[in-house]
C-alpha positions in Angstrom: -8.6 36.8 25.0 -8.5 40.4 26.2 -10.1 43.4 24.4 -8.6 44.6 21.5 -8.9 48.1 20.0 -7.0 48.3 16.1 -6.0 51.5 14.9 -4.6 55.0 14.8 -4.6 56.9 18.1 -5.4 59.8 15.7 -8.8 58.5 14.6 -12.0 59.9 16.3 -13.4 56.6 16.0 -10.9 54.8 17.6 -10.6 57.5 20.4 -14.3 57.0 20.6 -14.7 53.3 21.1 -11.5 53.3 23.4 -13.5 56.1 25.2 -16.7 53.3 25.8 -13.7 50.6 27.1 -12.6 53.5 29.8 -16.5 54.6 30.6 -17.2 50.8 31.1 -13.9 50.1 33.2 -13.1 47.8 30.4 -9.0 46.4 30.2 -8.3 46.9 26.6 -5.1 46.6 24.3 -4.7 49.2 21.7 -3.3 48.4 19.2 -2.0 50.9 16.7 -3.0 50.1 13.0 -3.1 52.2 10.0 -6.4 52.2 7.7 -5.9 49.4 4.8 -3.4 48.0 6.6 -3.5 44.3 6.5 -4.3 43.7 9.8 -7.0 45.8 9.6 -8.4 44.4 6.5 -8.5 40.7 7.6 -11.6 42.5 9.8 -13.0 45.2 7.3 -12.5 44.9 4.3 -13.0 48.0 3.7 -9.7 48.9 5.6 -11.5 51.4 7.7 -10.8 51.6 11.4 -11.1 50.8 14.1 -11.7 47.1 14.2 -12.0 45.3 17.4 -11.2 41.7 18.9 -12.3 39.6 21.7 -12.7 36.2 22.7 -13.0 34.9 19.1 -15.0 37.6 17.9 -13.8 39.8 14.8 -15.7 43.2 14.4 -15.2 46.4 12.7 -17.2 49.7 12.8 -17.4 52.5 15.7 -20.6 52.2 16.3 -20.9 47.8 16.5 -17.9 48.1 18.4 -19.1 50.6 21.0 -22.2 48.8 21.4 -20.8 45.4 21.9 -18.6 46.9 24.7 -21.4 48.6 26.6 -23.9 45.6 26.1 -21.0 42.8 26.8 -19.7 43.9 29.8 -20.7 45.3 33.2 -20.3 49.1 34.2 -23.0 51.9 33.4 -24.6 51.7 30.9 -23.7 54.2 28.1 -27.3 53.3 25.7 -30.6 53.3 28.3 -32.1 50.2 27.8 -35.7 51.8 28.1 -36.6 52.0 24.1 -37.4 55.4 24.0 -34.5 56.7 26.0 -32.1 54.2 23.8 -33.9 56.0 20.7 -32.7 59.3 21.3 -29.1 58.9 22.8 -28.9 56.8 18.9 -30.3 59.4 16.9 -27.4 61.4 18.4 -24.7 58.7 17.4 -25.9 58.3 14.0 -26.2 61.9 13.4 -22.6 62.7 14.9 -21.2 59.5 12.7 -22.7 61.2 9.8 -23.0 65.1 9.5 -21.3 65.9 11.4 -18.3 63.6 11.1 -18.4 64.3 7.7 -18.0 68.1 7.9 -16.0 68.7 10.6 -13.5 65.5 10.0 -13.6 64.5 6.2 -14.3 68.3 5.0 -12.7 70.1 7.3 -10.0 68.8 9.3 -8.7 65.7 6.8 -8.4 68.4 4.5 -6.1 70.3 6.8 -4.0 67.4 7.4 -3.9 65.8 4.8 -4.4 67.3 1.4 -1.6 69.4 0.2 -0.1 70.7 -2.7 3.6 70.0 -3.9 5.1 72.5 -1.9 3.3 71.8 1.3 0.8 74.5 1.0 -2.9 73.0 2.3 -5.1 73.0 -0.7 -8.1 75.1 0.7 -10.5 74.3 -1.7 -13.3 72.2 0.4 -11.9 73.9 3.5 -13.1 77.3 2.1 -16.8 75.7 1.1 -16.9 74.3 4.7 -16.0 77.1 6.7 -19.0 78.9 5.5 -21.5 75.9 7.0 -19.6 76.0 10.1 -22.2 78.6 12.1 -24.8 76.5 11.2 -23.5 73.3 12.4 -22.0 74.6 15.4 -25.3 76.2 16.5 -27.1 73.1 15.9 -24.7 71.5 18.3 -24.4 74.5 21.0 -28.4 73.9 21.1 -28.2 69.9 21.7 -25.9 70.4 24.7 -28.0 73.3 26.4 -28.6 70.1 29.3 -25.3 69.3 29.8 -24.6 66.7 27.1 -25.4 66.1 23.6 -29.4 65.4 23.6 -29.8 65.3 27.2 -28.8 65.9 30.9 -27.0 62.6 31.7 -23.4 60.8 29.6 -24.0 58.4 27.0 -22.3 56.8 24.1 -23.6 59.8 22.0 -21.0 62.0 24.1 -17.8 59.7 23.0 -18.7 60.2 19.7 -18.9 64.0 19.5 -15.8 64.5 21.9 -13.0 63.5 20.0 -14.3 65.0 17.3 -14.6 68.8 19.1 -11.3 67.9 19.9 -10.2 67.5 16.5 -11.6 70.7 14.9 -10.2 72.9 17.6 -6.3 72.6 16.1 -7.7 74.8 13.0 -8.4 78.2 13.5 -12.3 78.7 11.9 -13.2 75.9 14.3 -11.0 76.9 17.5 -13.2 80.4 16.7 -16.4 78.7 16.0 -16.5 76.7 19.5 -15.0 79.3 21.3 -18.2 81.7 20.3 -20.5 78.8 20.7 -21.1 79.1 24.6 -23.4 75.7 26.0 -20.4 73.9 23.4 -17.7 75.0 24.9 -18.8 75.1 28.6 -19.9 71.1 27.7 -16.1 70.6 26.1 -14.4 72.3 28.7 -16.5 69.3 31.4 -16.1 66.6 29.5 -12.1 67.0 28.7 -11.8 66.7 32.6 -13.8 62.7 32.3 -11.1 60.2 32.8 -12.2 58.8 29.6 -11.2 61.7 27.1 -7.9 62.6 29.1 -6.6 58.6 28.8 -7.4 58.4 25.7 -5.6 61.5 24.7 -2.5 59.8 22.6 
């Protein structure tokens, strides 16, 4: 059976594992799902996406997902196997699929999209609290890519994680501003939208 990738072209995660498939010069299907949707929750029942296919196997969560398809397959490697190299290109993953996932997506541009009043009007409540934690977090992460990528001066799988995410933040006008003014992150974006990878996996 042929790799399959379930879930919304929308989601940074799914961008992100779908972004692993094209660095390892992986054939994929993707397959558009929405979260909670049943398809999705025969895999996770949590209903979260994306969940992933292949060859029998069942398996949902980015980060599982994205390791089975650097470690299962040939092409570069996108983790170093040395233990100390693999230790920091993961302490970038997890801390991308945490805080800053959870600002920049869930607290900032969810609520964008998603959480509106009666009329249409986006209900800036969060937004508002998050804006104001936006210097910090984008500092944090103009300093990470002073070598070129996030945590270092070569690609790995920490870099699909945080690019779809830049990508995200950037249709909103506090983070367009905050990357713009943020000059190693948006010299690193501006490089990395050009990878084969990102522009594929655009839509």
């Amino acid at each position: 059976m042929a790799l399959e990738i379930i879930g919304g072209a929308r989601s940074n995660f799914v961008r992100t594992v779908r972004m692993v498939a094209e660095e390892k010069g992986v054939p994929y299907e993707h397959i558009s799902a929405m979260p909670h949707s049943d398809e999705v929750k025969a895999i996770n029942p949590f209903g979260q996406i994306p969940v992933m296919r292949h060859d029998g196997l069942e398996i949902p969560e980015s980060h599982a997902i994205a390791t089975y398809i650097d470690t299962a397959f040939d092409g570069p490697a996108l983790v170093p196997m040395e233990p100390k190299e693999a230790a920091a290109v993961n302490r970038w993953v997890s801390a991308v699929n945490t805080g800053v996932d959870q600002m920049l997506m869930r607290k900032y541009v969810v609520e964008y999209a998603f959480h509106k009043d009666e009329d249409g009007n986006v209900v800036r409540d969060v937004i508002d609290q998050t804006v104001k934690r936006l210097p910090k977090m984008f500092a944090m992460l103009d300093g990470a890519v002073a070598g070129g990528y996030l945590g270092g001066d070569s690609f790995t799988m920490a870099d699909c994680f945080l690019m779809p995410i830049l990508a995200a933040v950037q249709n909103f006008p506090e983070g367009k501003e905050n990357l713009e003014t943020s000059t190693n992150l948006s010299a690193y974006f501006a490089k990395l939208s050009e990878r084969p990878s990102f522009t594929k996996t655009a839509a």
